[in-house]
C-alpha positions as CSV (number, residue, x, y, z in Angstrom):
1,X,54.9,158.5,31.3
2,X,58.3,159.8,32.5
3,X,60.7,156.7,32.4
4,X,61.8,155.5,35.8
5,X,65.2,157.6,35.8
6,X,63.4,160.8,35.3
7,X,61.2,160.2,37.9
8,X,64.3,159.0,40.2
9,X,66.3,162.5,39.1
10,X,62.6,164.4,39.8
11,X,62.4,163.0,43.2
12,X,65.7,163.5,44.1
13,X,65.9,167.2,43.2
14,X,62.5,168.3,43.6
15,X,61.3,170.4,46.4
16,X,63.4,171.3,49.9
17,X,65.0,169.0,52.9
18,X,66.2,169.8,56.9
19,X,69.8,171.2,56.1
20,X,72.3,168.8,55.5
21,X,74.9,168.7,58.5
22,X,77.6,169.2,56.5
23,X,75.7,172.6,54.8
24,X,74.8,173.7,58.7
25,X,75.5,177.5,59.4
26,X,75.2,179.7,62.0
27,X,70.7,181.1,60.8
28,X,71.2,183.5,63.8
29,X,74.1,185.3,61.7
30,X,72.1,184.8,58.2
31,X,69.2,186.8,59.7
32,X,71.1,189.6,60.7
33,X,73.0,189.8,57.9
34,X,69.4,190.0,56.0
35,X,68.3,192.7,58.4
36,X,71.0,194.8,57.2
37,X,71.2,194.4,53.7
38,X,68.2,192.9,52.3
39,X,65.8,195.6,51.5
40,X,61.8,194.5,53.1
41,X,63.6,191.7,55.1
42,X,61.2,190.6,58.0
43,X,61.9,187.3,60.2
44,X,61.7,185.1,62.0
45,X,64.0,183.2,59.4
46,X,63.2,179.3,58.6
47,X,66.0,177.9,56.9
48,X,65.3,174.7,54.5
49,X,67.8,173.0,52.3
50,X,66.6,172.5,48.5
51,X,67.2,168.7,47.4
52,X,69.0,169.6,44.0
53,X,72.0,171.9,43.5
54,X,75.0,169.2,42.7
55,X,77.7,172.5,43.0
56,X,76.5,175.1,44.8
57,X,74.2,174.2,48.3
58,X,71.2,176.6,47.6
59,X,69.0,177.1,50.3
60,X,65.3,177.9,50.8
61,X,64.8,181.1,53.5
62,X,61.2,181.2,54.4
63,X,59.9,184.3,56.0
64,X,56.3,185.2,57.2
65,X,55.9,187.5,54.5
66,X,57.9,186.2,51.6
67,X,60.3,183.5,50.2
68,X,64.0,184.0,49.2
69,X,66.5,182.0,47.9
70,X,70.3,181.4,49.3
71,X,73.2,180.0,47.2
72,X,76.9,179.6,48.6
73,X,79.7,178.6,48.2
74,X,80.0,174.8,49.7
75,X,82.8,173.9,52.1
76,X,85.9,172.2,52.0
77,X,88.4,171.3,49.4
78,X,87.1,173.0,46.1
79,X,88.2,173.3,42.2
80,X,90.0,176.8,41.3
81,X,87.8,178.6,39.5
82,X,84.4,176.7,40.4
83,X,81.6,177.7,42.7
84,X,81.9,181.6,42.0
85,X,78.3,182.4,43.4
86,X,79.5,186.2,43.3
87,X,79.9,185.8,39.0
88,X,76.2,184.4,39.4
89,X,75.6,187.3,41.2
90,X,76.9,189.6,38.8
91,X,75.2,188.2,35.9
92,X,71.9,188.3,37.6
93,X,72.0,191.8,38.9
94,X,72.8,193.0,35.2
95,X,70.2,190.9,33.2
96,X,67.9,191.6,36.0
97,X,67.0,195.5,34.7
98,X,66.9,194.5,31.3
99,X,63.5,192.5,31.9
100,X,65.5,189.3,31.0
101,X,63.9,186.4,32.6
102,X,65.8,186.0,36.4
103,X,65.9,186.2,39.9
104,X,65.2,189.7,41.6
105,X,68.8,190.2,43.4
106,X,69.1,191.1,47.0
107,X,72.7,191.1,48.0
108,X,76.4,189.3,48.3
109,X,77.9,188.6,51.2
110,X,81.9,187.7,50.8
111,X,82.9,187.4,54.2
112,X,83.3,183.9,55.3
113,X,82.8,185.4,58.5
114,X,78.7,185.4,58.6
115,X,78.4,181.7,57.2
116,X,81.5,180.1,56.8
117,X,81.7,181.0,53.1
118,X,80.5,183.5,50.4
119,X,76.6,183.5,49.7
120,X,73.8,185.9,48.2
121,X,70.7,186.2,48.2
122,X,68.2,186.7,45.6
123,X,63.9,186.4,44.9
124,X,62.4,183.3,45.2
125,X,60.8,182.5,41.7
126,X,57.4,180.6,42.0
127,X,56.1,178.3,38.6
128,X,57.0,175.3,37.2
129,X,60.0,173.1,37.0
130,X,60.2,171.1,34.4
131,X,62.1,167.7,34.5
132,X,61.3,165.5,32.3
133,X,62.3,166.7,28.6
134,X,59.3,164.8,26.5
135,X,56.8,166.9,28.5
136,X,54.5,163.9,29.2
137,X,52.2,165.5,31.2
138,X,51.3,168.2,28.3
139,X,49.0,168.5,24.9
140,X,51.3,169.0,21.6
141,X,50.4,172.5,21.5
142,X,51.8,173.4,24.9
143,X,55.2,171.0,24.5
144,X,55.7,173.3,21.1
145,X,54.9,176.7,22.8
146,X,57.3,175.6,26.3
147,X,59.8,174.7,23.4
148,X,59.8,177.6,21.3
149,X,59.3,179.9,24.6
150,X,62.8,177.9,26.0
151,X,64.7,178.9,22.4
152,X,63.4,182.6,22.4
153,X,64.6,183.2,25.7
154,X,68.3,182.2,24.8
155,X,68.0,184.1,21.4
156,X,67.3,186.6,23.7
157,X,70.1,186.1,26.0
158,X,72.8,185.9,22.9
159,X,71.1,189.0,21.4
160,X,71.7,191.2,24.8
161,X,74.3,194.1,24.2
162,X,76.7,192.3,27.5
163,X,79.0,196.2,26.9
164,X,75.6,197.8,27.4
165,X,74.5,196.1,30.4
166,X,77.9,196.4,32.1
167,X,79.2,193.0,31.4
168,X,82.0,193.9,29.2
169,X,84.5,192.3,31.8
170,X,82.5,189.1,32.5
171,X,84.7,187.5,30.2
172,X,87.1,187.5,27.7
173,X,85.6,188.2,24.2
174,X,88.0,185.9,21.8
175,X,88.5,182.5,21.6
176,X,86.0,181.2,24.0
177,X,86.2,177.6,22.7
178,X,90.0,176.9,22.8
179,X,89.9,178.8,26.2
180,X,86.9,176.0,27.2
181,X,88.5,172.8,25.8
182,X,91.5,174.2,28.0
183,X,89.8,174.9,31.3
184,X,87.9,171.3,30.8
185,X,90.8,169.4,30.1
186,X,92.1,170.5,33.0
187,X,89.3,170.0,35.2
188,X,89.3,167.0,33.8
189,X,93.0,165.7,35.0
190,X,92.5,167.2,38.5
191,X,89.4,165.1,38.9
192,X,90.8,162.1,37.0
193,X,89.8,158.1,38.4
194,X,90.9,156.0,35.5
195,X,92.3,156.7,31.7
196,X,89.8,156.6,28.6
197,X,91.2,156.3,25.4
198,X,88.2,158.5,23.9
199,X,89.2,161.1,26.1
200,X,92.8,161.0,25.7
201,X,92.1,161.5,21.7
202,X,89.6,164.3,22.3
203,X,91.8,166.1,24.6
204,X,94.5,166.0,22.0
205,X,92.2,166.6,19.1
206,X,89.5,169.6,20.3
207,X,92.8,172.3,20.8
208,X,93.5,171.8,17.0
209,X,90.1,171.6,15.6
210,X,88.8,175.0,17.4
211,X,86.2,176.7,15.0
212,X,86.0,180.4,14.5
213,X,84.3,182.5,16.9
214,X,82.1,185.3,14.8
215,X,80.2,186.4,17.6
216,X,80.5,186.9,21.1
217,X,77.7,187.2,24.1
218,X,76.9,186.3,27.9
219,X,76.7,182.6,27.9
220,X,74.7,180.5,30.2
221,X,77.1,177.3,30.2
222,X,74.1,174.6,31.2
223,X,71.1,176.1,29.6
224,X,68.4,173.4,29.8
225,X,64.6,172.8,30.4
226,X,64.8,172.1,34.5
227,X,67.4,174.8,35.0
228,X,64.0,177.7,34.4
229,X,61.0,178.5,35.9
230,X,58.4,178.6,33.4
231,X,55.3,180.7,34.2
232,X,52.3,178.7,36.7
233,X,49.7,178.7,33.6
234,X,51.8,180.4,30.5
235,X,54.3,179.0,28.1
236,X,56.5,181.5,29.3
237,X,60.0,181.8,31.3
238,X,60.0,183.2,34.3
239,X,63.3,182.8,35.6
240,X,66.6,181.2,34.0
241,X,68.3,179.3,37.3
242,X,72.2,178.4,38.0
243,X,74.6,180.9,36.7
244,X,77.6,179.4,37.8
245,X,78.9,178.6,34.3
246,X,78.2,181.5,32.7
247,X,80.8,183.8,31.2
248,X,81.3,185.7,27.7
249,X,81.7,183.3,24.7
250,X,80.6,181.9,21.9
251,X,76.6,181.4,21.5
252,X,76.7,178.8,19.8
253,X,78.2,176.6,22.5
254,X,75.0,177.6,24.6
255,X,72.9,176.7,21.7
256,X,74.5,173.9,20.5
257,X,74.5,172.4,24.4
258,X,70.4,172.5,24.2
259,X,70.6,170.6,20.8
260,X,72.2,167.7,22.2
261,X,68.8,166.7,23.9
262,X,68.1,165.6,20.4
263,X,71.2,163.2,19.7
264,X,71.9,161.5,22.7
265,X,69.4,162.5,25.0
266,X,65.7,161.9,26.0
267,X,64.2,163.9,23.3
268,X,66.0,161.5,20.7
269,X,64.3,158.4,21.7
270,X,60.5,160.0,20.8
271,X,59.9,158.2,17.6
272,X,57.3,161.5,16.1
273,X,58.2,164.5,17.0
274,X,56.0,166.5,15.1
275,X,53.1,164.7,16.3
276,X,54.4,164.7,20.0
277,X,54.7,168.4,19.3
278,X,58.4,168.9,19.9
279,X,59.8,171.3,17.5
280,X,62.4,168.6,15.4
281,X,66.3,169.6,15.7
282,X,66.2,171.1,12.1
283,X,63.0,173.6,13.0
284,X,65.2,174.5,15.9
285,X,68.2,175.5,14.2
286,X,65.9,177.2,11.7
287,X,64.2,179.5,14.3
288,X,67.5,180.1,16.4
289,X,68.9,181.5,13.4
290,X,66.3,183.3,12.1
291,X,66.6,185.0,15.7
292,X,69.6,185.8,16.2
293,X,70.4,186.6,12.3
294,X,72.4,183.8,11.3
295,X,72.6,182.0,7.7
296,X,73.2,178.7,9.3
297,X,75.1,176.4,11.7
298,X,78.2,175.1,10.6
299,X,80.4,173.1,12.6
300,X,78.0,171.7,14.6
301,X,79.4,167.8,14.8
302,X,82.6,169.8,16.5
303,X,79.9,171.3,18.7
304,X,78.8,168.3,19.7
305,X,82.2,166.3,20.0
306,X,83.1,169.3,22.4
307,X,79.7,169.2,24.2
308,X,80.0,165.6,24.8
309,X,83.8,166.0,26.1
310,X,82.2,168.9,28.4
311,X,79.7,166.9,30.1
312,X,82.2,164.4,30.2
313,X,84.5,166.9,32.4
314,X,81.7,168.0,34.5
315,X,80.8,164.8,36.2
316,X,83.9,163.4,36.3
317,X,84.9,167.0,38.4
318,X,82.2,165.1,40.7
319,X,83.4,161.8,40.6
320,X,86.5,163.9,41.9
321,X,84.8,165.1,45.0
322,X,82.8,161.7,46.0
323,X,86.8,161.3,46.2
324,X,87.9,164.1,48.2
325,X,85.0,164.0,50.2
326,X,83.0,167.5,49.3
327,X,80.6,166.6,46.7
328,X,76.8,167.4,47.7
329,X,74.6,164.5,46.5
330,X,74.1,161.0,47.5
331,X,73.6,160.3,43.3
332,X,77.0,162.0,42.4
333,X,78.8,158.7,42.7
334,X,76.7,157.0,40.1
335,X,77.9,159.5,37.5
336,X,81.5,158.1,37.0
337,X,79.2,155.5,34.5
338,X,78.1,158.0,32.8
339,X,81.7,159.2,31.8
340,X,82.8,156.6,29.5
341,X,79.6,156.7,27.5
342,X,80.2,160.6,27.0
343,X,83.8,160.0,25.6
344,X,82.8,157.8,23.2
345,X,80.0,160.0,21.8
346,X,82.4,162.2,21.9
347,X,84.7,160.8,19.7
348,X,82.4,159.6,17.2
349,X,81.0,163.1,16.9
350,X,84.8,164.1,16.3
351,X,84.7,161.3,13.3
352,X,82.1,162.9,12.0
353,X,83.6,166.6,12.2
354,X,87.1,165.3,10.1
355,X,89.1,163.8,13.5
């Protein structure tokens, strides 16, 4: 069975709710907007809020005839940089064609006039979400094939020409990893409660350590099992969810991301993988390579130190807006415990990497 925080994060993010008040808009206005500019649109609109979505309120827009999905910007004081729903809108609309695994796109609104703040609109994707990482509910056979299905898909992500597809100015192609340790750093300080002595070192340590980037691709920035739709009966991705830390980067930050499941997270407390059926972090390096046409994975402990900062960064940021008064889940406050823990992974995986 799941463990009992699983099930907690499952129940807390699964399915739809009435609309928060402070996420209340003006329907009447969404509706016409969709009349205009959503091609097939038919109301009457019902509007339903979905339970999960930490950055970005995303919405549920019920129709007689179909389903779509809303995600906007939220209100109030916000981060530079964060919440870019129209970069997620990009993204989408240029992987879409390809046959890449997302969301159909409808549209982008940026006037704040229709809502209150930018939005768009894309398919709603029906399957399964999958929560809980060990896969309880599922014979060995199937955890492998969702497994090695979940890799493919980002070897297939990393392996799309981003110049071809018209992404060439999603990002910028060089130094991804110095440019991230930056940007986190400084989320970081803007979002700061206390000091931690494990951060303070990796701050100062991650700048100076920065690995060679060989390669560069459209990254996903929080590729993970519950962040897809996977296919009703298949062990196949439908749709890859939440783009809003996507860019052009390194791959193997992407790739290296997913990998921590098997250090510090739920994945790394199964005592038998092969007989549980999970591929084991070594068979997963082996087959990412082999698709993406690499000879190995060096520098993966500084990966991981970086990964561990990252995450680190990221709640925090939400611990930062519990305090200013815009963050969009009753949970967010509980992950300011979580931060300490991170930084000292963090720093033992720098140890490990030469710090």
């Amino acid at each position: 069975m799941a463990d009992a925080a699983e099930q907690q994060r499952e129940q807390l993010n699964t399915g739809t709710k009435e609309v928060a008040e402070s996420h209340r808009f003006d329907e009447a206005a969404l509706a016409a907007w969709m009349q205009a500019n959503v091609e097939g649109f038919e109301g009457p609109l019902e509007v339903r809020q979905f339970k999960g979505g930490q950055s970005n309120p995303t919405y549920q827009l019920v129709t007689p005839a179909k389903k779509y999905v809303m995600r906007r910007k939220p209100p109030g004081k916000l981060l530079p940089s964060a919440h870019a729903v129209d970069r997620e809108f990009k993204v989408i609309s240029a992987l879409h064609p390809t046959g890449f695994p997302v969301a159909k796109p409808y549209g982008l609104c940026v006037d704040e006039g229709v809502i209150g703040t930018m939005f768009y609109v894309m398919d709603m994707v029906e399957g399964r979400i999958l929560w809980d990482q060990s896969l309880p509910q599922y014979e060995p056979a199937e955890r492998h094939a969702i497994y090695m299905a979940k890799l493919k898909t980002l070897a297939d992500l990393h392996n799309t020409d981003y110049q071809a597809v018209g992404l060439g100015d999603y990002g910028k192609p060089g130094n991804y990893m110095g440019r991230q340790v930056d940007r986190w750093t400084k989320q970081y300080r803007a979002s700061e409660t206390v000091k931690l002595e494990d951060m303070e070192r990796l701050i100062e340590w991650l700048p100076q350590s920065v690995p060679n980037q060989d390669r560069t691709s459209v990254v996903h920035g929080d590729y993970r099992l519950d962040n897809m739709v996977l296919h009703p009966t298949e062990a196949r991705v439908t749709a890859v969810l939440d783009w809003e830390l996507s860019t052009l980067g390194d791959p193997l930050a992407d790739f290296t991301y997913l990998l921590m499941n098997w250090v510090n997270g739920s994945i790394a407390t199964i005592p038998d993988l092969k007989a549980h059926g999970i591929p084991t972090a070594e068979e997963y390096v082996a087959e990412y390579c082999r698709l993406t046409g690499r000879d190995g994975l060096p520098e993966v402990n500084w990966f991981f130190a970086y990964n561990s900062f990252r995450l680190a960064g990221i709640l925090q940021g939400i611990v930062g807006r519990v305090r200013d008064g815009t963050a969009n889940s009753p949970q967010a406050a509980a992950m300011a415990e979580r931060v300490p823990g991170l930084a000292k992974a963090g720093w033992e995986f720098a140890k490990k990497a030469g710090a």
